[in-house]
C-alpha positions as CSV (number, residue, x, y, z in Angstrom):
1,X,101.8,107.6,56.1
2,X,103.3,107.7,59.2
3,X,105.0,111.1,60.4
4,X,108.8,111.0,61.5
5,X,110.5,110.9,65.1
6,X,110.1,114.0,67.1
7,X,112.4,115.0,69.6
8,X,114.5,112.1,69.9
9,X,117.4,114.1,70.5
10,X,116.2,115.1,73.5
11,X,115.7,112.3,74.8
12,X,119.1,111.4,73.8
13,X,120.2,114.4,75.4
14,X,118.4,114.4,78.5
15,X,119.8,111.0,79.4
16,X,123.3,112.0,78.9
17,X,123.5,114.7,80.6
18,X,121.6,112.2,83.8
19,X,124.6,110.5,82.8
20,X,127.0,113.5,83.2
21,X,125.5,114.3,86.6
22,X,125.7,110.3,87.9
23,X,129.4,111.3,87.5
24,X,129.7,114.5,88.2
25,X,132.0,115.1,91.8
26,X,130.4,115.8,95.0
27,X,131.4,116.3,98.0
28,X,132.4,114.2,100.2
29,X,129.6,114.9,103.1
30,X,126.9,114.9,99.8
31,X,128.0,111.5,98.3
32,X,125.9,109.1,100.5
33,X,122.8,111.8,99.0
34,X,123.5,111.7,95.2
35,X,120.5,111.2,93.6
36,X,119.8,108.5,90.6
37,X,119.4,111.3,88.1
38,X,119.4,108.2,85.5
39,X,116.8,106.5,86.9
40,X,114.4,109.4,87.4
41,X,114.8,110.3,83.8
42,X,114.1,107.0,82.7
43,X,111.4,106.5,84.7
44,X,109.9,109.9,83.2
45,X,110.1,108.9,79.5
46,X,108.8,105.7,80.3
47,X,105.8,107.4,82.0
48,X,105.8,110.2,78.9
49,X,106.3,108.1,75.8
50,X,106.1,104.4,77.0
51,X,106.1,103.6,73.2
52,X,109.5,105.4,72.6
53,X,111.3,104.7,76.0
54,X,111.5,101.3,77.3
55,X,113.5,98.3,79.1
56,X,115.6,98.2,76.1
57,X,117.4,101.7,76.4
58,X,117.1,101.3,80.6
59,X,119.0,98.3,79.9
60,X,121.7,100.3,77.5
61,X,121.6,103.4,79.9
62,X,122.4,101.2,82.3
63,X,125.3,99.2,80.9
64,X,126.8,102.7,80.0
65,X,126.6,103.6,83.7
66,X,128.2,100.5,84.8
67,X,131.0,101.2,82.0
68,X,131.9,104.9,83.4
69,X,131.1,104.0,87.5
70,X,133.2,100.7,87.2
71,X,130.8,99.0,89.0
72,X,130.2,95.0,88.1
73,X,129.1,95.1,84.6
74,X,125.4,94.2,84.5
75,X,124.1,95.9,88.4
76,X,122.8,99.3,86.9
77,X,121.7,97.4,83.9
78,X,119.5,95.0,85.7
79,X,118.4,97.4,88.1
80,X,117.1,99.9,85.8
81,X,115.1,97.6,83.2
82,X,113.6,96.3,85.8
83,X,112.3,99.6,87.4
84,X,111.4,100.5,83.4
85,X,109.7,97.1,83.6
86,X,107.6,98.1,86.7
87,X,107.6,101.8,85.6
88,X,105.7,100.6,82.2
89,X,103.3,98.6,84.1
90,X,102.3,101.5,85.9
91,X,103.2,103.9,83.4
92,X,98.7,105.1,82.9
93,X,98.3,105.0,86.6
94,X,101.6,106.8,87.3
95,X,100.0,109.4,84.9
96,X,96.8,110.2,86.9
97,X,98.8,110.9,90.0
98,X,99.7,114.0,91.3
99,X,103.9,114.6,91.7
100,X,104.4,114.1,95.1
101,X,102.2,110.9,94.6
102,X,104.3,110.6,92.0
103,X,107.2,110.9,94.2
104,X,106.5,108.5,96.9
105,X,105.9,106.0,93.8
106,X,109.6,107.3,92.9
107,X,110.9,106.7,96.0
108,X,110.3,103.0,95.8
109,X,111.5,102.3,92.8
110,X,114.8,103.9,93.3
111,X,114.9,102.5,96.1
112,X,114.3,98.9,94.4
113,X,117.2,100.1,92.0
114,X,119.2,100.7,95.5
115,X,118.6,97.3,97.2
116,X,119.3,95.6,93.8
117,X,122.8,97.6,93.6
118,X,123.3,96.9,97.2
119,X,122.8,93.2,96.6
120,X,125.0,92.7,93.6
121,X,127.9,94.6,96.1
122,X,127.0,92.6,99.0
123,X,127.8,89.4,96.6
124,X,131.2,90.6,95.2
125,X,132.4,91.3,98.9
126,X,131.6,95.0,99.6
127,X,129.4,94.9,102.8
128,X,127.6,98.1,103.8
129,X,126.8,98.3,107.3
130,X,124.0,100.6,107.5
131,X,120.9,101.6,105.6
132,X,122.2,105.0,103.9
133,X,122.6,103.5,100.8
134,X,118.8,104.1,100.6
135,X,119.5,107.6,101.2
136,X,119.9,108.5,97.5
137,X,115.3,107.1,96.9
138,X,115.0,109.8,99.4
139,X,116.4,112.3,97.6
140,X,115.6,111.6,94.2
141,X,111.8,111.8,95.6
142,X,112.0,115.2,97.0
143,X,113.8,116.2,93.4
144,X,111.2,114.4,91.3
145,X,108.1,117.1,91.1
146,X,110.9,119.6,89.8
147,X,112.6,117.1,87.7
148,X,109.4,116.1,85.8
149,X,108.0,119.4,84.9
150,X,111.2,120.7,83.9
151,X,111.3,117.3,81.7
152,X,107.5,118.2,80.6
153,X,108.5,121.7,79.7
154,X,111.1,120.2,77.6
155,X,109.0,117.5,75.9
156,X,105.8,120.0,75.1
157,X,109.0,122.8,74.4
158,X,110.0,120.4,71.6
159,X,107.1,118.7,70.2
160,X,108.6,115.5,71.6
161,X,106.2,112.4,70.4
């Protein structure tokens, strides 16, 4: 007999409130920084629980993102699975590596998220001249090692399986 969900709720929870803080005002010298609290907490359940977390509720996550940003309907969608995509590839080597390998790991595939978003702007007619949209990989990377053991502390907290 198979034993019921754990702890889906917070998974549920944690990605909202990424959600809340994708949204959440800044200001205005701090916007170019914002990090992709989405994407780091995708990438982290997708790492944790590839069975649970996957390119279907990236792909969701993402679609609700582009719903409350405005953006083209679709960018954070596609951008996301297909970090989750790379992210589940990698998910048992991602495991054996220590945070701030985990990090620079990070910082690449934010900032494939970032070039992805950048492109799908550059095509609807909103032309950044400079490379600070990368800014937020940075970012995100030097937030990661505190992100995912507060997310670990959470998951182990909460029996999550």
């Amino acid at each position: 007999m198979q034993q019921p969900a754990n702890g889906i709720w917070v998974i549920v929870v944690s990605i909202v409130l990424a959600l809340l803080l994708s949204i959440m005002p800044m200001p205005f010298w701090a916007q170019w920084g914002r990090p992709e609290w989405l994407a780091m907490v995708l990438i982290y359940w997708v790492i944790a629980l590839p069975e649970r977390v996957g390119i279907g509720i990236a792909w969701l996550s993402g679609l609700v993102l582009d719903i409350i940003e405005g953006t083209p309907l679709g960018q954070n969608a596609f951008a996301l699975a297909v970090i989750a995509y790379v992210a589940l590839v990698l998910y048992q080597r991602m495991r054996m590596y220590t945070p701030w390998q985990q990090a620079g790991v990070l910082f690449i595939l934010i900032g494939v998220h970032q070039l992805i978003g950048h492109w799908v702007q550059t095509l609807i007619g909103v032309i950044s001249p400079n490379l600070l949209f990368l800014l937020p990989a940075l970012v995100s990377a030097l937030l990661w090692p505190w992100l995912s053991a507060l997310l670990r502390f959470c998951r182990r907290y909460f029996y999550v399986s």
